[in-house]
N, C-alpha and C positions, 0 to 999 in steps of 0.2 A: 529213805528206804522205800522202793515201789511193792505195792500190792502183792506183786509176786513171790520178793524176798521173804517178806513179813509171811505168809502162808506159809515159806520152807521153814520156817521157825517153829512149825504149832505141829502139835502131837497127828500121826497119821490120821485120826479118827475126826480132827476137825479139817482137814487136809482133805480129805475125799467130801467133807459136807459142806466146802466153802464154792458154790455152787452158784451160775451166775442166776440173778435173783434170790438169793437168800440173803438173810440179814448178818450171816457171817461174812458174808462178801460187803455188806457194806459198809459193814465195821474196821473190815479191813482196809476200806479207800479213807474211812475218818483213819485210821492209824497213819496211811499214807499222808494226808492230809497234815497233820499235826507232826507229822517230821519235816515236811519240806520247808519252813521258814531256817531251823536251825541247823539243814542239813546245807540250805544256801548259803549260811554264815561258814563254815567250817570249809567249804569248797573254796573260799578268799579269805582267809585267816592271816594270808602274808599280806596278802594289803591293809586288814585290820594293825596287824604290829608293826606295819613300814611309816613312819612321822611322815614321809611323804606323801603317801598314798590315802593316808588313815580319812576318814571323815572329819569335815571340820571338829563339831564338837566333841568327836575323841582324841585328841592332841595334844592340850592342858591335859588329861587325863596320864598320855603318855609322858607328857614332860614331867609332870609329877613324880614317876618312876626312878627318872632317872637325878630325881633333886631339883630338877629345876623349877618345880614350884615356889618358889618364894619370889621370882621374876613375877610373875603374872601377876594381873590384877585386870577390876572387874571394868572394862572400859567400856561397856553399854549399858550398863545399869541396870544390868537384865539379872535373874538369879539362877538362868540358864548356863548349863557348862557353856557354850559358844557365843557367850558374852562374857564368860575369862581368857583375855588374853595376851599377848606382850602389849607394848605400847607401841613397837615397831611395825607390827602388824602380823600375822598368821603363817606368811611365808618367814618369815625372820624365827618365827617360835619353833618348825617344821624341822628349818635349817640345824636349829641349836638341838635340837632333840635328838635328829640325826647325830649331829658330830660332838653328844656329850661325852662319848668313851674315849676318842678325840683329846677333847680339853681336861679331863679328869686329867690324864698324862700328864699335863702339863700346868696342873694345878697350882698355885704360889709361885711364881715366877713371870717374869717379865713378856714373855715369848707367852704363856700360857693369857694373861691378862689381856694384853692385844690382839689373839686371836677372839676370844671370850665377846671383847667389842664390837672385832667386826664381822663375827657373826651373826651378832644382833639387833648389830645394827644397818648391816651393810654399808658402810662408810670405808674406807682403809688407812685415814689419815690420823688413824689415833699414835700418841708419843707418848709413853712411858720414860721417866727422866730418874734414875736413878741414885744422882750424884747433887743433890739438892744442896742448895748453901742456904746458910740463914741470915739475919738481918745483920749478924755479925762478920758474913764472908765465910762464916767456916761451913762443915758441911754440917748437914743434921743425920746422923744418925737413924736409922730406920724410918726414913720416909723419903716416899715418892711422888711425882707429880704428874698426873696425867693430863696430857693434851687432847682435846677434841674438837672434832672440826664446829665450829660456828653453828654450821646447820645444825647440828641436833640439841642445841640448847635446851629444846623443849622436848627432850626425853632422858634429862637432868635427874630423873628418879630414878629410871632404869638404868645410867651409865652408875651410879653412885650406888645401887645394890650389885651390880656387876664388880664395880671394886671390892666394896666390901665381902662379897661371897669368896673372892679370887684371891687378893692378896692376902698373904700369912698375919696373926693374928695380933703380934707385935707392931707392927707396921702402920705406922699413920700417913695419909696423905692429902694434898689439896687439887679438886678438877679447876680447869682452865680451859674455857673455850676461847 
């Protein structure tokens, strides 16, 4: 709010006395003063709540929001928000936070869990196998098997809290890279 506005605010009588060189006039540039940080927050508020746009270290915050906090973890050791965060890296968390209303949709389901991976992972070569057999040949009953590609072996934490957030609650399965 500038100097000016802030004046049409105040009763006529400090309004005629806010004079330049007075000390009502420079109280009024500390009033100006003391709104411009919060007033340049609110002029970009869409880029504050956009996961894409948001500043690194408010993004775990967003992902939080929307649930997916249990993903993240503290991967620099730091106790700063912007050393929580996927194990895939910060574009991949952006990604998922974007398209969490996306995968809600499509929560417990086959179609739902494969998108889930490879948005987090950016990979696209995951296989959900629903027709499992067991050591006897026959099938087993509520369980699945997930295929992932090799490469991400070594983010075996994060695909195995991805299943377990995703599929239904019955359901057991075993990863395979």
């Amino acid at each position: 709010m500038k100097q000016e506005q802030i004046k049409r605010l105040l009763p006529d009588v400090f309004q005629r006395a806010a004079n330049p060189g007075t000390p009502l006039l420079a109280i009024l540039g500390v009033m100006q003063a003391l709104h411009d940080p919060p007033e340049s927050i609110l002029a970009c508020l869409d880029v504050i709540f956009d996961p894409r746009r948001a500043p690194d270290s408010f993004v775990p915050y967003l992902a939080g929001w929307v649930d997916l906090g249990v993903l993240l973890e503290d991967i620099r050791g730091g106790s700063s928000p912007a050393a929580v965060s996927l194990s895939t890296g910060l574009g991949r968390l952006r990604e998922l936070t974007a398209s969490a209303a996306r995968l809600s949709e499509w929560r417990g389901t086959r179609k739902g869990l494969q998108l889930f991976l490879q948005i987090a992972t950016g990979a696209n070569d995951f296989q959900v196998d629903e027709q499992v057999t067991g050591p006897d040949g026959r099938p087993r009953p509520f369980h699945i098997k997930v295929k992932a590609p090799e490469t991400l072996v070594h983010h075996r934490s994060l695909i195995e809290k991805i299943i377990e957030l995703e599929k239904p609650a019955y359901v057991t399965y075993e990863l395979e890279f």
